[in-house]
C-alpha positions in Angstrom: -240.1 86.1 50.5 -242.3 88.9 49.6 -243.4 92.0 51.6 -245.2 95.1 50.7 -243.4 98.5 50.6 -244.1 100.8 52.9 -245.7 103.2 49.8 -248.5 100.6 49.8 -250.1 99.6 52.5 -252.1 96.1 53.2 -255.4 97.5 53.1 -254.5 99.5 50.0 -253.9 96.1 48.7 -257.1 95.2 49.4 -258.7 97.7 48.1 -257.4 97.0 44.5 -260.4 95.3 43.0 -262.6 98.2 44.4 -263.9 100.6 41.9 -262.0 103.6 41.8 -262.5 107.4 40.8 -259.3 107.9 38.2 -257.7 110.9 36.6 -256.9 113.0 39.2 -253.2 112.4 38.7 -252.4 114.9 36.1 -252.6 118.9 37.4 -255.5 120.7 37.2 -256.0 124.3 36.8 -255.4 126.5 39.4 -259.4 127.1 40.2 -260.3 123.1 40.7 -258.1 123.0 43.6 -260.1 125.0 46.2 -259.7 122.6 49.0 -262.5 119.5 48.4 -265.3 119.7 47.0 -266.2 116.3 48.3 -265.8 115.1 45.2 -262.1 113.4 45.6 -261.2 110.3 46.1 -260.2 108.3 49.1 -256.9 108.4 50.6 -256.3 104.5 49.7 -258.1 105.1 46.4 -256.0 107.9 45.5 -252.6 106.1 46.3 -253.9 103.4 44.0 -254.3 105.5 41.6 -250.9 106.6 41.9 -249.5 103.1 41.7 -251.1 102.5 38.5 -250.1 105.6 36.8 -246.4 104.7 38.1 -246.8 101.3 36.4 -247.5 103.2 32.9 -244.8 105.5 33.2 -241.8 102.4 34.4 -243.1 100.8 30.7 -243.1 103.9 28.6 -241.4 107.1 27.7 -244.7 109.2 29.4 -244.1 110.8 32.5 -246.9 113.5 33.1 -250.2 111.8 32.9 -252.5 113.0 30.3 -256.8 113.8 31.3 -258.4 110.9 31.2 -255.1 108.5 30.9 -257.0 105.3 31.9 -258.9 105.3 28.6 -255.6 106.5 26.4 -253.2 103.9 25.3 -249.3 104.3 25.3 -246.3 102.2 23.8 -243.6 100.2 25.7 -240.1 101.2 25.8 -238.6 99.3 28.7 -235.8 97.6 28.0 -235.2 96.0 24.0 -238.0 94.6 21.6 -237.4 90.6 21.0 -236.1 90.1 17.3 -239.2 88.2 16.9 -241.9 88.7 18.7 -242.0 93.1 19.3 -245.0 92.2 21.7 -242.0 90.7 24.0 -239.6 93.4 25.4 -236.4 91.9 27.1 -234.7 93.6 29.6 -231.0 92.9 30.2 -230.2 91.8 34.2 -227.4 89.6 35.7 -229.5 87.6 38.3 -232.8 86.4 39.6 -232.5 88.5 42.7 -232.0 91.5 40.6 -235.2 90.3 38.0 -237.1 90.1 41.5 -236.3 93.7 42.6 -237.3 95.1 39.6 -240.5 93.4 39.5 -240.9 94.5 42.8 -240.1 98.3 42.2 -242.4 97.7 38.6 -245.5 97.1 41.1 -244.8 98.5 44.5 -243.6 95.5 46.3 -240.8 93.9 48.1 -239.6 90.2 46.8 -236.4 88.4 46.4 -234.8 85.3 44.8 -237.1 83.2 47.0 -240.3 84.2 45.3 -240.8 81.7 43.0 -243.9 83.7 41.0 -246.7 86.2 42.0 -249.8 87.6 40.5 -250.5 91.1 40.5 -253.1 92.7 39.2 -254.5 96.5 39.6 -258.4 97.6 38.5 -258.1 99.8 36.4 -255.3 98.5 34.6 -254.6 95.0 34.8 -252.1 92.1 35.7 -248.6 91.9 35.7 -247.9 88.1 36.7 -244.1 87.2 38.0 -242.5 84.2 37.2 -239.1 82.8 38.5 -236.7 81.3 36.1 -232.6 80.6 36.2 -229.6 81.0 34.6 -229.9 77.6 33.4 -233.7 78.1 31.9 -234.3 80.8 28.9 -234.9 83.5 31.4 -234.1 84.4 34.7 -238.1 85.9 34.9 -240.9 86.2 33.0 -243.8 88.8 33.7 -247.0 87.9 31.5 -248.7 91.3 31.4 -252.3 92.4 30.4 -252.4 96.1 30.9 -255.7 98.0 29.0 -253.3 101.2 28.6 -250.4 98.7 26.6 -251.8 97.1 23.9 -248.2 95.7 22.7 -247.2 94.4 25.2 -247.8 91.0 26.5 -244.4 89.9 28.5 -241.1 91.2 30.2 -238.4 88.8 30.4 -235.5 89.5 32.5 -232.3 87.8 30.2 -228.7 87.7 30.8 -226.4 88.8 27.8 -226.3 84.7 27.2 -229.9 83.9 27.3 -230.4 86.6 25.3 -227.8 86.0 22.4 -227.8 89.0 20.1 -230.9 90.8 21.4 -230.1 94.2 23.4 -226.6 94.3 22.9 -225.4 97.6 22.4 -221.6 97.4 20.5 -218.8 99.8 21.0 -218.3 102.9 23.9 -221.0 104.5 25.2 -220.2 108.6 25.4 -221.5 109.0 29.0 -220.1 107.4 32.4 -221.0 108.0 36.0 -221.0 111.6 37.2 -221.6 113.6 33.9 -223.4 116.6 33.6 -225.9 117.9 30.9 -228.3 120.8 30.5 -231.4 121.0 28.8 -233.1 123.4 26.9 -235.1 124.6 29.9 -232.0 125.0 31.6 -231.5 121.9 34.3 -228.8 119.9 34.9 -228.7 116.4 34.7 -226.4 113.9 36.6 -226.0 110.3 34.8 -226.8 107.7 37.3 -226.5 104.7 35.3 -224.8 105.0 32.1 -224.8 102.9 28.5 -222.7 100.0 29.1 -221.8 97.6 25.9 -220.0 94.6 28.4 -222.8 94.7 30.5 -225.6 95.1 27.6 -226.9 98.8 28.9 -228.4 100.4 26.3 -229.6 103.7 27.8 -228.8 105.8 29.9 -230.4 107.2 33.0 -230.1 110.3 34.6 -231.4 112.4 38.0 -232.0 116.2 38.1 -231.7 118.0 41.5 -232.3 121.5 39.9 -234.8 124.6 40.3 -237.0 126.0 39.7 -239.1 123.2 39.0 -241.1 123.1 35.9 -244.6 124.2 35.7 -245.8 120.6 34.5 -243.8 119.5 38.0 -246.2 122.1 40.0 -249.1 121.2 41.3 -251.0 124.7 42.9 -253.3 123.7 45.7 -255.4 126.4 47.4 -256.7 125.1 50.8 -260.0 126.3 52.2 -257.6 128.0 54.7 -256.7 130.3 51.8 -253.2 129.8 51.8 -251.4 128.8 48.0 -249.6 125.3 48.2 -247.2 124.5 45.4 -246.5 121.2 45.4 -244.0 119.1 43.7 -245.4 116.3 41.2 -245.0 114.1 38.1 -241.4 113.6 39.5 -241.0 110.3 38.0 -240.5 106.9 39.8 -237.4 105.1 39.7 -236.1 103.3 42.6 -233.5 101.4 41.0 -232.1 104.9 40.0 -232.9 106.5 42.9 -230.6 104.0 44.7 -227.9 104.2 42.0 -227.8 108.0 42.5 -227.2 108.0 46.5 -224.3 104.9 45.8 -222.5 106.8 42.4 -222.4 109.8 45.6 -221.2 107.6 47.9 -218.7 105.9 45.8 -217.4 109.4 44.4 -216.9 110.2 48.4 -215.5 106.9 49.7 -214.3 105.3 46.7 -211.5 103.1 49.1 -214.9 101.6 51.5 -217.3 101.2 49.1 -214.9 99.0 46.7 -213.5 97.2 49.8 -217.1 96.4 51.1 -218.0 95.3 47.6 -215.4 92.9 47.0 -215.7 91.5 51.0 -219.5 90.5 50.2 -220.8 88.6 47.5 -224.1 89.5 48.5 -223.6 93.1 47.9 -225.4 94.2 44.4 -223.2 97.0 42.9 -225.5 99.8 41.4 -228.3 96.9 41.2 -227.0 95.0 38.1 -223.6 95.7 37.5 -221.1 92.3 37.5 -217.7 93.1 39.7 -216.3 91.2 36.7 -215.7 94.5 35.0 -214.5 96.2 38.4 -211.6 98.0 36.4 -213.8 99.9 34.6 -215.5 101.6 37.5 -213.0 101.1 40.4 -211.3 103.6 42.9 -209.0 105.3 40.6 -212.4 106.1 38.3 -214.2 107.4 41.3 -211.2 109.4 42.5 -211.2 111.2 39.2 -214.9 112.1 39.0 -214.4 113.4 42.9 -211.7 115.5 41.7 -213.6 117.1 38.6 -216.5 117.5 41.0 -215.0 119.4 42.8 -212.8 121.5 40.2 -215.9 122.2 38.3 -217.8 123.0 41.5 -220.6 120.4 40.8 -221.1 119.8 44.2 -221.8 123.1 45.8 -223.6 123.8 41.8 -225.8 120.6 41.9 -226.3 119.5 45.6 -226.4 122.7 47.2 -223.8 121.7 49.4 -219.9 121.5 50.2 -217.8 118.4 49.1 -217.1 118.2 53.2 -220.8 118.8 54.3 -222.0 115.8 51.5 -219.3 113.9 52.7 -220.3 114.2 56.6 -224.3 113.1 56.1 -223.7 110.1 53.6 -221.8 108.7 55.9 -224.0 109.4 59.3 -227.6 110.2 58.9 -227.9 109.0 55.4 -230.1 110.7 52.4 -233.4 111.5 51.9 -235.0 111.7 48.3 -238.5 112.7 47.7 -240.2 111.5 44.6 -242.9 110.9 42.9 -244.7 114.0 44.7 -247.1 114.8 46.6 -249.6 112.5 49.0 -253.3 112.8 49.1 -254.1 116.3 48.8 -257.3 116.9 49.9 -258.9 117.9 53.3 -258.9 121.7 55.4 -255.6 122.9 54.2 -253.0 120.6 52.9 -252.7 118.1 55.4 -250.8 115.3 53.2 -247.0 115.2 52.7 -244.4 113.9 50.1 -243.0 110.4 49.0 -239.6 109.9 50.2 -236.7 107.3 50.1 -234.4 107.2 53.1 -230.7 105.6 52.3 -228.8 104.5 55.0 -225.3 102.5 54.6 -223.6 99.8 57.4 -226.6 97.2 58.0 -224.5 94.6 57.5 -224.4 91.8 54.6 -226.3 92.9 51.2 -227.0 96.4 52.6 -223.7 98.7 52.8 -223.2 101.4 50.3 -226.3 103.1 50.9 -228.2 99.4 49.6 -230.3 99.8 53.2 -233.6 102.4 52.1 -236.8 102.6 53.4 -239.7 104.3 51.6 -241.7 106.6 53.4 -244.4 108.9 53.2 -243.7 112.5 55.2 -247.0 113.8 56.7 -247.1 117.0 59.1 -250.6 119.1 59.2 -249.8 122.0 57.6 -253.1 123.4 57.4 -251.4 126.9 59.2 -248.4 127.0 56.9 -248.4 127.7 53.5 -245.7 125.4 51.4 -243.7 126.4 48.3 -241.6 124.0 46.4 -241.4 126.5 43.0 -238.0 127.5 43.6 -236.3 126.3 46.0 -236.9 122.8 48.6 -239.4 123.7 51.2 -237.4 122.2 54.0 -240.4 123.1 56.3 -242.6 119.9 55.8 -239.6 117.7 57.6 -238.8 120.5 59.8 -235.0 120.5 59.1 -232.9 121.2 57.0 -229.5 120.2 58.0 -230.1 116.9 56.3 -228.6 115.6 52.8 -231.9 116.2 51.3 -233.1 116.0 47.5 -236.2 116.6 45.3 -235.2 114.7 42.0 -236.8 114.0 38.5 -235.6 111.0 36.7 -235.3 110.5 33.1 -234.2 108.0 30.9 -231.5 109.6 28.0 -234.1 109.0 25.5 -236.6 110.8 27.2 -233.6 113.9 27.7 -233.0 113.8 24.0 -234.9 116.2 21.4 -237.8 114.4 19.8 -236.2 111.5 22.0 -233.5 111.0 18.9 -230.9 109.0 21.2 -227.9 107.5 20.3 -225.7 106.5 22.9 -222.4 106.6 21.7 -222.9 110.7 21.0 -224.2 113.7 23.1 -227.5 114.1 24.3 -229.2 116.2 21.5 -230.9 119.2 22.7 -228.9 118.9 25.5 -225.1 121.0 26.8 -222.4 119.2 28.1 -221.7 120.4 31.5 -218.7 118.0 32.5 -218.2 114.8 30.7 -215.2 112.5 32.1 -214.3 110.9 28.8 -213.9 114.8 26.8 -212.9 115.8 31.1 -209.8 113.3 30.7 -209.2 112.2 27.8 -209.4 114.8 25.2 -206.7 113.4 22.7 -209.1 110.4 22.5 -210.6 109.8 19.0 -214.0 112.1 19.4 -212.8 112.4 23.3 -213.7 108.6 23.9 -212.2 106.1 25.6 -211.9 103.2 24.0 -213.4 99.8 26.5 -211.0 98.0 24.1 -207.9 99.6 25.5 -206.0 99.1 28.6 -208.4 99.6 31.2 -208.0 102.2 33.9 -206.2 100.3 36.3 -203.6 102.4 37.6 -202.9 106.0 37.5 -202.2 107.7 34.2 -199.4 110.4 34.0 -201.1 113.7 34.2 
């Protein structure tokens, strides 16, 4: 089965072998964005844009587009380099339904297991064509790609840690787990989403920041021919896997007794996308209890989320989250009359969608052309008209892309970066280096205090 997301529409589909006016991705100065010149883009033409800039940035390190990105080239870094063939990158996943998702997220579209292959392709940029394997085949997926902007790269496949033997495995503990906190340089925190994994062949890390101010590469200063200064959020990154990942790791932290019942009652129930229940004991309720607890100890909560344990608590589990992404929507017009990207999570609709699996993504349009809007320091609550909502602006990174001159090595600290919390040093400070060891007993039951 295969249906478009909601972030692109059928007749932006269509209008994908139309010629299109690139490079108005990246932020200009402050004096090209006196409402339109009549110069800009379409609507459709400048969401397609957007897509294909999203592509680039899901295969590489780059997140803030470059002028004139559509003639640059950039290098791949999703997932591992095959041993022998580098123009082959593998990417470690436990099942074809999870291979399909990613695809999906990879080009803006819904498929699952059913889909047995798909051809995309973008002008502009170029194809990405899907292919369904099986565990019994050498992959579960294949994606032949031809993209202008990636040279070196000519196909994705989507292995398990069998099919693909010795390529991608990371040995030994990783230094991060769910729910640790880092600073960078500029001063924002960090929260891992997903971290290294050896058993389940994870070799980075990613990571969601909920902080401001927002830096000035993520501003984007609109003045409308109504005069008033828009500063609006973009280069936010896209990451919908992680996106999803954050809003269950919450979720799990707050109801660690449902969300492991509901995952072990149905089989169709991914846990954080691509994680096997195999290796339950290593994230299970006595984990999530303990990150709660140093949550709240180290006030993380009310720090990072802006909100009490008991308030986050409350709207997970009723109205859901929100998280804008991404950025902005089309910009131009009288006044700023576009909106922001969002993901709404919802958990409890039924088989295959509880703990916070169930999203839609949504674009949030209001006219605004009488109201100036300010996202700089603080979330501008005013363009959804609430704000007693669980609500976040994030930026994702990878832990190579947090790391200083992207030097990453996962079994040590983020360089450039300050641990904030860290459950392994939080817990387990008589560990060698403050580790635990994946070798030992695994955290099972309670350990005395």
């Amino acid at each position: 089965m295969m249906r478009t997301k909601n972030l692109i529409t059928p007749l932006m589909m269509a209008a994908m072998a139309a010629s299109l006016c690139w490079g108005t991705i990246s932020c200009k100065s402050d004096d090209d964005n006196n409402g339109n010149n009549g110069n800009e883009p379409t609507e459709a033409q400048y969401e397609q844009q957007q897509l294909g800039w999203d592509i680039i940035t899901q295969l590489s390190d780059e997140r803030t587009a470059p002028a004139d990105w559509e003639n640059k080239t950039f290098e791949p870094t999703i997932g591992v380099a095959k041993d022998d063939d580098p123009y082959t990158r593998i990417v470690m996943t436990n099942d074809v339904a999870t291979a399909a998702t990613r695809y999906g997220d990879l080009v803006g579209l819904e498929i699952d297991e059913s889909t047995a292959g798909y051809q995309f392709s973008l002008d502009g940029i170029g194809s990405l064509n899907y292919q369904r394997g099986s565990e019994n085949d050498q992959y579960l997926a294949q994606v032949s790609v031809d993209i202008k902007q990636m040279p070196h790269l000519k196909k994705i496949l989507y292995q398990t840690e069998k099919q693909a033997g010795l390529n991608a495995s990371l040995t030994g503990t990783a230094y991060y787990r769910f729910g640790d906190v880092v600073q960078d340089e500029f001063g924002s925190y960090w929260i891992c989403v997903r971290p290294s994994f050896s058993l389940e062949g994870k070799g980075d890390s990613h990571w969601m920041s909920t902080s401001f101010p927002l830096p000035e590469e993520n501003i984007y200063h609109y003045k409308g021919s109504n005069t008033f200064d828009y500063y609006l959020p973009t280069g936010l990154g896209k990451s919908t896997e992680h996106m999803q990942n954050m809003v269950e790791m919450l979720y799990a932290m707050l109801y660690p007794d449902r969300w492991m019942h509901t995952l072990m009652s149905s089989p169709k129930l991914p846990m954080f996308h691509d994680f096997s229940t195999k290796r339950m004991k290593y994230h299970n309720i006595y984990f999530w209890q303990r990150v709660d607890k140093a949550w709240q100890e180290q006030k993380l909560y009310d720090n990072l989320l802006d909100m009490t344990r008991e308030n986050a608590a409350y709207y997970i589990s009723s109205k859901g989250v929100d998280i804008v992404y991404r950025g902005y929507t089309w910009p131009y017009g009288s006044g700023w009359n576009g909106g922001v990207y969002y993901a709404h999570y919802q958990d409890g609709k039924g088989d295959g969608m509880n703990n916070m699996h169930s999203v839609d993504y949504l674009t949030m349009k209001r006219d605004l052309s009488t109201l100036p809007l300010d996202f700089r320091n603080h979330f501008d609550y005013r363009i959804f008209g609430e704000k007693e909502l669980f609500r976040f602006l994030v930026r994702y990174k990878t832990g190579k892309q947090l790391s200083k001159n992207k030097v990453y090595n996962p079994k040590t600290s983020i360089n450039g970066c300050k641990d904030i919390y860290v459950y392994n040093k939080y817990y387990y400070q008589d560990a060698p280096n403050g580790i635990y060891d994946l070798n030992s007993e695994p955290e099972e039951t309670p350990k005395p205090e």
